[in-house]
C-alpha positions as CSV (number, residue, x, y, z in Angstrom):
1,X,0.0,0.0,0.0
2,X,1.6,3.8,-0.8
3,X,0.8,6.8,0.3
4,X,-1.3,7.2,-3.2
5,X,-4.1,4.8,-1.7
6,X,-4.9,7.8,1.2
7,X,-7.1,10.0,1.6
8,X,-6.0,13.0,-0.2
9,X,-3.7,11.1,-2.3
10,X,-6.2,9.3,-4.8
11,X,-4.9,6.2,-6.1
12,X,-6.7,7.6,-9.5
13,X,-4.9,11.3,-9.7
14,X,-2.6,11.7,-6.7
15,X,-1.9,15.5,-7.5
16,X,-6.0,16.2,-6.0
17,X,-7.0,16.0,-2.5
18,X,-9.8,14.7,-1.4
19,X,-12.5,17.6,-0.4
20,X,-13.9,16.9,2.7
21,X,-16.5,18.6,4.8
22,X,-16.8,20.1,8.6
23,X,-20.0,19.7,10.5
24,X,-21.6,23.2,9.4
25,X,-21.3,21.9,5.5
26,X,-18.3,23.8,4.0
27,X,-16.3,22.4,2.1
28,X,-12.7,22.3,2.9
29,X,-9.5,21.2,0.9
30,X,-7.6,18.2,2.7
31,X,-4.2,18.9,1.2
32,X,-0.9,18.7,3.6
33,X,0.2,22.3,2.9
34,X,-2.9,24.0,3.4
35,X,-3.3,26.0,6.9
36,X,-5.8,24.5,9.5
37,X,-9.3,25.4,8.7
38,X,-11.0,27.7,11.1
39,X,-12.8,25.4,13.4
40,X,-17.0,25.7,13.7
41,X,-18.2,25.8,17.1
42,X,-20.8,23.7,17.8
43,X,-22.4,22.5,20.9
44,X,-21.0,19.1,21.1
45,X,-17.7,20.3,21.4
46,X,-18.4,21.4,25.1
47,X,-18.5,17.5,25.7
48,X,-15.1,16.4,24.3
49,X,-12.2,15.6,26.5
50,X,-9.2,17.3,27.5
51,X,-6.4,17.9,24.7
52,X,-4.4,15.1,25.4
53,X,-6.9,12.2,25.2
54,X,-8.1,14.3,22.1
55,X,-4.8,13.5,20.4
56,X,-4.8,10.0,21.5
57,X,-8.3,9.1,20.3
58,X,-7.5,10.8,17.1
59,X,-4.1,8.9,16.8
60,X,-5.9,5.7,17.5
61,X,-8.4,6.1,14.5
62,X,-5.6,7.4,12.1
63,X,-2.4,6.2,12.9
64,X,-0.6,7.4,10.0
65,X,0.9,11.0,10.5
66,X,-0.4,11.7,6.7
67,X,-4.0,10.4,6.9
68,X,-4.2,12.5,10.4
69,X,-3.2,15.4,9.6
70,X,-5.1,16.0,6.4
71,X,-8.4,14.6,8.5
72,X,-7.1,17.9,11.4
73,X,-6.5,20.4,8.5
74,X,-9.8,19.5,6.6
75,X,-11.7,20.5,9.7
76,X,-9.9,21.9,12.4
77,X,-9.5,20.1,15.9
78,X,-12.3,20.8,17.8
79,X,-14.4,20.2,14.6
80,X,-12.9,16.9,13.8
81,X,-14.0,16.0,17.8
82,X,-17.7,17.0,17.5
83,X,-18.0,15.2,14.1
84,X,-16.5,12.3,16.0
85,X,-18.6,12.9,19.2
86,X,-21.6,13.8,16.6
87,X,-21.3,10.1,15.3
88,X,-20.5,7.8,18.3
89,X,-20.3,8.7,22.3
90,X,-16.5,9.7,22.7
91,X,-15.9,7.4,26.2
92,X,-16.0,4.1,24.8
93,X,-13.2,5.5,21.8
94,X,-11.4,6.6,24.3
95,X,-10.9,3.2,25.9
96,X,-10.2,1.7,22.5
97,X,-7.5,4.3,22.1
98,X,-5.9,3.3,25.6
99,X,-6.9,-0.6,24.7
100,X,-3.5,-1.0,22.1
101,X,-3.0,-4.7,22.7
102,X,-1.5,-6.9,20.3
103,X,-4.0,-8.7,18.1
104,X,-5.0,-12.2,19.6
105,X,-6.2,-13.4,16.0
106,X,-4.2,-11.1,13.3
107,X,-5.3,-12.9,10.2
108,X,-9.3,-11.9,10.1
109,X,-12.2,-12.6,7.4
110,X,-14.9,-10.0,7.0
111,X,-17.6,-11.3,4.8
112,X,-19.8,-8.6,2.9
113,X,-21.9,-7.9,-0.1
114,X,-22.0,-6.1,-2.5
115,X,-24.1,-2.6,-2.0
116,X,-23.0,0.6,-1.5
117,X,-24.5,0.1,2.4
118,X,-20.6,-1.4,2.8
119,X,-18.6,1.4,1.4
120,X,-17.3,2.3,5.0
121,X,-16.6,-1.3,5.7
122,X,-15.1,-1.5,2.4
123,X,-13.1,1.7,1.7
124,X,-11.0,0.7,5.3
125,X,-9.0,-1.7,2.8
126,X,-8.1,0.6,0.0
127,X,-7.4,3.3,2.5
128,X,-5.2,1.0,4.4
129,X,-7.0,1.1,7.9
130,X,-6.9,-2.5,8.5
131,X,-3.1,-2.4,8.2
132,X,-2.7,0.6,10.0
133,X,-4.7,-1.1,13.2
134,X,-2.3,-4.4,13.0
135,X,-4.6,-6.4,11.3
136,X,-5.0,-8.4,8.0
137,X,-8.2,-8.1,7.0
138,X,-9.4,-10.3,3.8
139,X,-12.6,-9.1,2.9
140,X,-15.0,-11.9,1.4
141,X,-17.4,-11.0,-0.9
142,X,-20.2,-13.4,-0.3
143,X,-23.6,-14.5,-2.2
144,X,-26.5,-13.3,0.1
145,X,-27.9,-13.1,3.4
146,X,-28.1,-16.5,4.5
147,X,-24.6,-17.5,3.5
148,X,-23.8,-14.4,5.5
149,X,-25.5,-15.5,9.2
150,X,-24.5,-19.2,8.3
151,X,-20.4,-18.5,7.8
152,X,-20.5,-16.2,11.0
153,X,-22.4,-19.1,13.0
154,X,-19.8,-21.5,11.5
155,X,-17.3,-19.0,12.4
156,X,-16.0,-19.3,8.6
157,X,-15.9,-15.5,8.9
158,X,-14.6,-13.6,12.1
159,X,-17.0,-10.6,11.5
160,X,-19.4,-9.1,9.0
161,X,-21.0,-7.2,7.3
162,X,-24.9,-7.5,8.2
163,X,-28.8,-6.3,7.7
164,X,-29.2,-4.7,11.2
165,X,-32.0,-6.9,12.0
166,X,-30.3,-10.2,11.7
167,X,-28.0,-9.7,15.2
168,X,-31.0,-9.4,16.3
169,X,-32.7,-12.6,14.8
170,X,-29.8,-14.5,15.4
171,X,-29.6,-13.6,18.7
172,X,-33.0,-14.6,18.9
173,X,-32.7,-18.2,17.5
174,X,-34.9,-16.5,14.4
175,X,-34.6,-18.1,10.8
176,X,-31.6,-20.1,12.7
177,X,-29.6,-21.5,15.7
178,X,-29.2,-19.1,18.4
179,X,-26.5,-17.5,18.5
180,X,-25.7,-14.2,20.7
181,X,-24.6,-11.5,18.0
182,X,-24.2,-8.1,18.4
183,X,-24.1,-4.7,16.2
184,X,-20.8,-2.7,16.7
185,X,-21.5,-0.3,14.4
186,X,-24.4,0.7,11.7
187,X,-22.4,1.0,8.4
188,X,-25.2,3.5,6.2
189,X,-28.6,5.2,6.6
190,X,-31.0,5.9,3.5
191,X,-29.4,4.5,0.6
192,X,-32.3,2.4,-0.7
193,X,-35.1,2.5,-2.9
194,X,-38.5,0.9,-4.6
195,X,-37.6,0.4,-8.3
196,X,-40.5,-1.3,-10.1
197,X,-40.4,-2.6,-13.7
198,X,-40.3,-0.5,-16.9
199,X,-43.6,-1.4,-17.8
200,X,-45.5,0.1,-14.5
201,X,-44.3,3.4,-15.5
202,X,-48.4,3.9,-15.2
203,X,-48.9,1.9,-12.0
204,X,-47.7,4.3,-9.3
205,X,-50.1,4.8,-7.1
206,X,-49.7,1.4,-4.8
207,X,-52.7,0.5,-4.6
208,X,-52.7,-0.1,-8.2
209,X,-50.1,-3.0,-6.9
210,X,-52.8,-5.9,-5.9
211,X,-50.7,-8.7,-7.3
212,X,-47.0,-7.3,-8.0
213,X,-44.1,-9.5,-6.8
214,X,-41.6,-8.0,-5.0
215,X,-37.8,-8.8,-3.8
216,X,-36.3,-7.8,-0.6
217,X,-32.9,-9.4,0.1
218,X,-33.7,-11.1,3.1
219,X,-36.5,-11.9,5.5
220,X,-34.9,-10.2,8.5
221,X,-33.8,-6.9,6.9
222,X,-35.2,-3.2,6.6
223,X,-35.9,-4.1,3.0
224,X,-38.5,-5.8,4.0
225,X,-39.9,-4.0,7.3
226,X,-39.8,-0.9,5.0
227,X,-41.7,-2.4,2.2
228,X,-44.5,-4.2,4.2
229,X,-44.7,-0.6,6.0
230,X,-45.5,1.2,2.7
231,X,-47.4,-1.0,1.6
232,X,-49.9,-1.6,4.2
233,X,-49.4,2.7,4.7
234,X,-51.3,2.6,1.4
235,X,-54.0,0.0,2.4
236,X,-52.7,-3.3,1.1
237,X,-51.8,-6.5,3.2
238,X,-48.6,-7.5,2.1
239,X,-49.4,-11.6,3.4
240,X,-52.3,-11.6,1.0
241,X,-52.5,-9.0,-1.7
242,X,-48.5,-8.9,-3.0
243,X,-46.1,-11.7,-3.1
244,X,-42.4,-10.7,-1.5
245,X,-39.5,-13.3,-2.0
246,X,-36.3,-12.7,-1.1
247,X,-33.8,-12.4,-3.7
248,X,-29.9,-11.9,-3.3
249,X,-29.3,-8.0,-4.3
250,X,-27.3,-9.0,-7.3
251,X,-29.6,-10.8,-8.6
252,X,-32.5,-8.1,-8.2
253,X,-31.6,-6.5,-11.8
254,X,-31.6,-10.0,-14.0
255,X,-35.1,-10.9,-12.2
256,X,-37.0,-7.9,-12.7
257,X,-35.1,-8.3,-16.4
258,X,-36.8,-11.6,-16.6
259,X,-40.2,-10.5,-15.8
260,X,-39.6,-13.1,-12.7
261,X,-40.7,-9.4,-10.4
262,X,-42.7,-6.1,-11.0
263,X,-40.2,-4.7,-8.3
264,X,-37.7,-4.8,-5.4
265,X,-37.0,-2.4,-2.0
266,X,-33.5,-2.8,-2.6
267,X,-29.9,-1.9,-1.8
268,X,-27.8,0.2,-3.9
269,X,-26.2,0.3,-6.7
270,X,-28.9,-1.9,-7.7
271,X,-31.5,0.3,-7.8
272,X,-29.6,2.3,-9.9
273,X,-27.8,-0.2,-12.3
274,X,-31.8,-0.9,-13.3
275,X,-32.5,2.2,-13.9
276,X,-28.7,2.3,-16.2
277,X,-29.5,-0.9,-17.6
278,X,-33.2,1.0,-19.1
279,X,-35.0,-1.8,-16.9
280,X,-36.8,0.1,-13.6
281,X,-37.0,2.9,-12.3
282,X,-36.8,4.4,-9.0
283,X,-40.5,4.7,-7.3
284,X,-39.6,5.8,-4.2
285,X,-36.1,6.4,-2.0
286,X,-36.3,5.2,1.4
287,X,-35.8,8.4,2.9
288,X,-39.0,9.4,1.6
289,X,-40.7,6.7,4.1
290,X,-38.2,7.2,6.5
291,X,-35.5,9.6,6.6
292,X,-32.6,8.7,8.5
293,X,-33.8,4.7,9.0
294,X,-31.0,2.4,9.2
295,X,-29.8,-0.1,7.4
296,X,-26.6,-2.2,7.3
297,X,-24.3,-3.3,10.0
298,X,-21.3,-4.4,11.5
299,X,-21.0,-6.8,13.8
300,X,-19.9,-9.9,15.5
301,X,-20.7,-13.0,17.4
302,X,-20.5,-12.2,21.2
303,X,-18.2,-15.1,21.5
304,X,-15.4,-13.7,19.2
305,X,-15.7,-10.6,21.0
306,X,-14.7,-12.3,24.4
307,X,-12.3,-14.6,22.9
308,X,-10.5,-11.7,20.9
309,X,-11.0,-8.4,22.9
310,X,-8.1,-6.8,21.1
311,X,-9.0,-7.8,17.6
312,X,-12.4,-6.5,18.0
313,X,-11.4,-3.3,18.8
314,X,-8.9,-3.0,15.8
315,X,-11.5,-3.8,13.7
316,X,-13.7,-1.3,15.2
317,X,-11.1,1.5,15.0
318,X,-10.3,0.6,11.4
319,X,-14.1,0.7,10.6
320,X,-14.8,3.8,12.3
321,X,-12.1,5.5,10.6
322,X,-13.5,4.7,7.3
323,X,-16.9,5.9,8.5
324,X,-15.4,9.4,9.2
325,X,-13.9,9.7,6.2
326,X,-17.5,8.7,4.3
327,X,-18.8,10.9,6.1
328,X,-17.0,14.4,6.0
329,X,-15.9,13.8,2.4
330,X,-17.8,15.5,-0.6
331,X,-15.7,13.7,-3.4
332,X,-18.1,11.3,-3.6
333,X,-17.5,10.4,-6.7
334,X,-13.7,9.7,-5.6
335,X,-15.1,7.5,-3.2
336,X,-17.0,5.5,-6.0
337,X,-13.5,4.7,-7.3
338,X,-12.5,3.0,-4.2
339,X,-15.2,0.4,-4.0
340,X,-17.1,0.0,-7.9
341,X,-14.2,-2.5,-8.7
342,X,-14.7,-5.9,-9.3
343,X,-13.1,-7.3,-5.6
344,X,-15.7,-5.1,-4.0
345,X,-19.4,-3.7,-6.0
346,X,-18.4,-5.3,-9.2
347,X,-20.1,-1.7,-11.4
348,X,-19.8,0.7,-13.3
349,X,-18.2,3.9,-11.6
350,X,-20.8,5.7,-13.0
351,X,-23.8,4.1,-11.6
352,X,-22.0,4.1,-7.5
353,X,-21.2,8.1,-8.3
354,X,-24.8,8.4,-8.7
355,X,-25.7,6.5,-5.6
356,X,-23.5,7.9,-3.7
357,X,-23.2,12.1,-5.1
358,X,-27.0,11.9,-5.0
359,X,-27.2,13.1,-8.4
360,X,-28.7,10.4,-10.6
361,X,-31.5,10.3,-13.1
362,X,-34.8,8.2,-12.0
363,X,-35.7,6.4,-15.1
364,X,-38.9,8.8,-15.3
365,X,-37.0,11.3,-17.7
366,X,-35.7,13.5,-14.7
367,X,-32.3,13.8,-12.7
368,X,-32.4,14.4,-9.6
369,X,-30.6,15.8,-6.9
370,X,-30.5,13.7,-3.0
371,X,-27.2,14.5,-1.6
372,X,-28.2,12.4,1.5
373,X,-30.0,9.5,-0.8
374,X,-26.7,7.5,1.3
375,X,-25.3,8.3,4.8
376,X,-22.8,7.0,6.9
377,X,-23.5,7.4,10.4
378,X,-22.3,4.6,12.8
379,X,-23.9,4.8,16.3
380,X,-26.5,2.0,16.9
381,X,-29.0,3.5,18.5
382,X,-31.4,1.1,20.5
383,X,-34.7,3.1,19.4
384,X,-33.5,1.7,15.8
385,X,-33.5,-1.9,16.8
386,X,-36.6,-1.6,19.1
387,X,-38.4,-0.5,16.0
388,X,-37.0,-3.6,14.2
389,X,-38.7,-5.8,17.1
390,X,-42.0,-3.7,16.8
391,X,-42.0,-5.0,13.1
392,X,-41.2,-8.7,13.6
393,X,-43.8,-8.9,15.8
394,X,-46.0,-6.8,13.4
395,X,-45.6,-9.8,10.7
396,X,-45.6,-13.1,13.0
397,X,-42.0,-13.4,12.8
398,X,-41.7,-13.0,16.3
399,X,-44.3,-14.2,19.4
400,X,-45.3,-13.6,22.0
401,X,-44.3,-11.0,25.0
402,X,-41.5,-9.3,24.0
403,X,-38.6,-7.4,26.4
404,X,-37.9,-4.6,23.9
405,X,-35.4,-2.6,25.6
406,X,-33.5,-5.4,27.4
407,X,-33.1,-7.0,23.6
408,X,-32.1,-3.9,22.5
409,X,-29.3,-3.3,24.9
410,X,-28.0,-6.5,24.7
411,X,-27.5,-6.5,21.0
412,X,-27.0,-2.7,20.0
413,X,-23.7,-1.8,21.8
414,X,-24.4,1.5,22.5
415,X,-25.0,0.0,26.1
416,X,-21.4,-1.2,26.2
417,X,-20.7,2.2,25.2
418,X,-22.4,4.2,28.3
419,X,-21.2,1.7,30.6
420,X,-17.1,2.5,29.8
421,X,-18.3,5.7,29.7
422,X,-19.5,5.8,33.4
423,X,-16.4,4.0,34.4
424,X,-14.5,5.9,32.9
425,X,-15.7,8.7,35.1
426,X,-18.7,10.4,32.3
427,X,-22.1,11.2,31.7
428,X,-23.7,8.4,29.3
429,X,-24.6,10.1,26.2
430,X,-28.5,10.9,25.9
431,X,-30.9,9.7,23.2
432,X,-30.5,6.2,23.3
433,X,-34.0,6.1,22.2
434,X,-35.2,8.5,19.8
435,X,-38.6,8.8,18.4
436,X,-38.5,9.3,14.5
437,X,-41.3,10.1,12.2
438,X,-42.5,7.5,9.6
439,X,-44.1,8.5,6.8
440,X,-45.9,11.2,8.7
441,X,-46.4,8.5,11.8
442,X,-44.7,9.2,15.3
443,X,-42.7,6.1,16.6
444,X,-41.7,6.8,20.1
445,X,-39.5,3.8,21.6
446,X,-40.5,4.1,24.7
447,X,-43.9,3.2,23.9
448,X,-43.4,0.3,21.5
449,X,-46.7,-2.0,22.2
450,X,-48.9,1.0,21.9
451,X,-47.2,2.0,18.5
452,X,-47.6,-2.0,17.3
453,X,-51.3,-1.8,18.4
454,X,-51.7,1.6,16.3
455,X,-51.6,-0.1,13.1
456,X,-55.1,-1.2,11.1
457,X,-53.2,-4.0,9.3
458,X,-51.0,-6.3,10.6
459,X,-50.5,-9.9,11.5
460,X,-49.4,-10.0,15.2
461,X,-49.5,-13.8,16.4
462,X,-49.8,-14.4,19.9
């Protein structure tokens, strides 16, 4: 790896540095010689720690002098520490800064797929983070979903890439052998979409949809919460009056070529590549149901965790990084050049700049302009995954009572998070549990039985 494959240093055209972005949406210039950016001052810098654990955290996520300072000069110090406070509580960084010992397992397999939900998980190879934290990562790309919970049961992969529901599930003996899983991190938020067939350009209303077969990748996956939401939003039962199978996302394209589907909630690029390919076109973005609704994942059994405390957190650190950099970076389409090759999406460099600039044409004759059609915003918050169980319960996929918050804590690490935190002598971070606003509907966490019973169609099994 050279210094080329940094940020700042495209591996594509080295002489242009990566533009990156501070909290309050300027854009600044990355490059090595440039003076450090006036810092912002937002609130959350109040909450960072003293100078000195600054630099170590900071150190800990970067440890190349290069990649660090062009990530300080983009943004300025105390800037660089509310974006990081902004997207995970500070404490439990901290004690992965502190926690610097050797690697118990060095040589590590990641499994993934391919969708731009990865990109943080993925652009932590080409950006060298993985070697940086002591580790060899290899990154498998892997066929779908199932393969996925099946090689990290097996233990054929050490950690992966996951649908944030399945931890859950799997943790739950759902669809599988129990098996305690948790979610480190959430890799993306938004980033997916309805696409329907060509020929229903004349069909979009949904309840014109009595009949349509749909994909989602997975049983246990926002994909399909999301789709049986808006659906049933719009007054049809998705048990009785649509079909849904689950389909791998890289086959989503080739089926709704065949005629095999009228449509798919899917991941990206594939939404996109359909609408590139003159197949679909894009109904609906998932921020339009729900804005800021997560999606992917990374995680771990709880086992590996115990057995390989130190390997964990390199991972983490490595992963984090990379979210940072997704993040604060507007050279999006710079980004697509990291991960549209064939080892990781496998497509064109157009169709993930689109995805990812949120600048894409919708196969309805228009281009539009979504600059947060993707995010990449790590912290697991538990409000997200009791809102998961409020759905599997919803559908019959999960019965009887049902200990929302204790599941969520156990699985979602951001309790593992506030606990270092008071050890280590701080507040917790609020807002474990925020409410969020679903196609015009209030879901407030705290109340997740009353929001299940609020809904005129559903299929709730006792």
């Amino acid at each position: 790896m050279t210094d080329s494959a940094i940020p700042g240093h495209d591996p594509y055209d080295a002489d242009r540095p990566l533009l990156m972005r501070c909290a309050c949406g300027q854009a600044r210039g990355a490059g090595l010689n440039e003076e450090p950016a006036t810092a912002c001052s937002p609130a959350t810098a109040e909450q960072a720690v003293n100078r000195f654990v600054e630099a170590a955290l900071v150190k800990a996520l970067f440890p190349r002098d290069e990649v660090r300072r062009q990530f300080l000069r983009a943004v300025g110090r105390r800037t660089a520490m509310a974006a990081i406070a902004s997207l995970l509580p500070i404490a439990p960084l901290q004690a992965l800064a502190q926690q610097r010992g050797a690697p118990e397992k060095r040589d590590l397999k990641i499994g993934f797929i391919s969708i731009t939900c990865a990109t943080p998980l993925l652009m932590a190879e080409p950006l060298g983070f993985y070697r940086d934290q002591g580790i060899a990562v290899k990154l498998v790309k892997t066929p779908g979903w199932a393969a996925i919970r099946d090689r990290v049961i097996s233990r054929e992969h050490d950690a992966s890439h996951f649908l944030s529901p399945m931890p859950l599930a799997m943790s739950l003996g759902l669809g599988s052998d129990k098996v305690a899983t948790s979610v480190a991190t959430i890799q993306n938020i938004n980033g997916q979409a309805i696409t329907l067939h060509v020929r229903h350009k004349g069909r979009r209303d949904p309840k014109a949809w009595k009949g349509f077969k749909f994909a989602v990748p997975f049983v246990y996956s926002m994909h399909n919460f999301l789709l049986r939401y808006y659906l049933a939003e719009h007054g049809l039962n998705p048990d009785t009056e649509v079909e849904i199978h689950v389909v791998p996302p890289p086959e989503m394209v080739g089926r709704l070529r065949a005629g095999d589907i009228d449509g798919f909630l899917g991941p990206d690029p594939y939404n996109q590549r359909a609408v590139y390919d003159q197949i679909g076109f894009i109904h609906v973005l998932s921020k339009d149901i729900w804005d800021g609704h997560p999606c992917c994942a990374f995680g771990m059994s709880d086992e590996f965790i115990r057995e390989h405390p130190n390997s964990f957190a390199a991972m983490f650190r490595a992963i984090i990084g990379a979210s940072f950099i997704a993040s604060v970076s507007t050279d999006r389409a710079r980004m697509a050049r990291l991960i549209a090759p064939a080892a990781y999406l496998n497509q064109p460099e157009e169709v993930v700049a689109q995805v990812l600039t949120g600048e894409f044409p919708d196969g309805l004759g228009h281009v539009r302009r979504v600059p947060d059609r993707a995010l990449f915003d790590p912290v697991p918050w538990q409000s997200m995954a009791v809102w998961m169980l409020t759905q599997m319960k919803r559908w019959g996929f999960l019965k009887g009572d049902v200990d929302y918050s204790q599941i969520a804590e156990k699985v979602f690490m951001l309790t593992d998070a506030k606990k270092q935190m008071g050890m280590a002598g701080w507040r917790p971070p609020e807002g474990a549990y925020r409410k969020a606003r679903i196609m015009g509907k209030v879901f407030d966490p705290e109340q997740p039985e009353e929001y299940l019973k609020s809904f005129a169609i559903r299929k709730v099994v006792a």
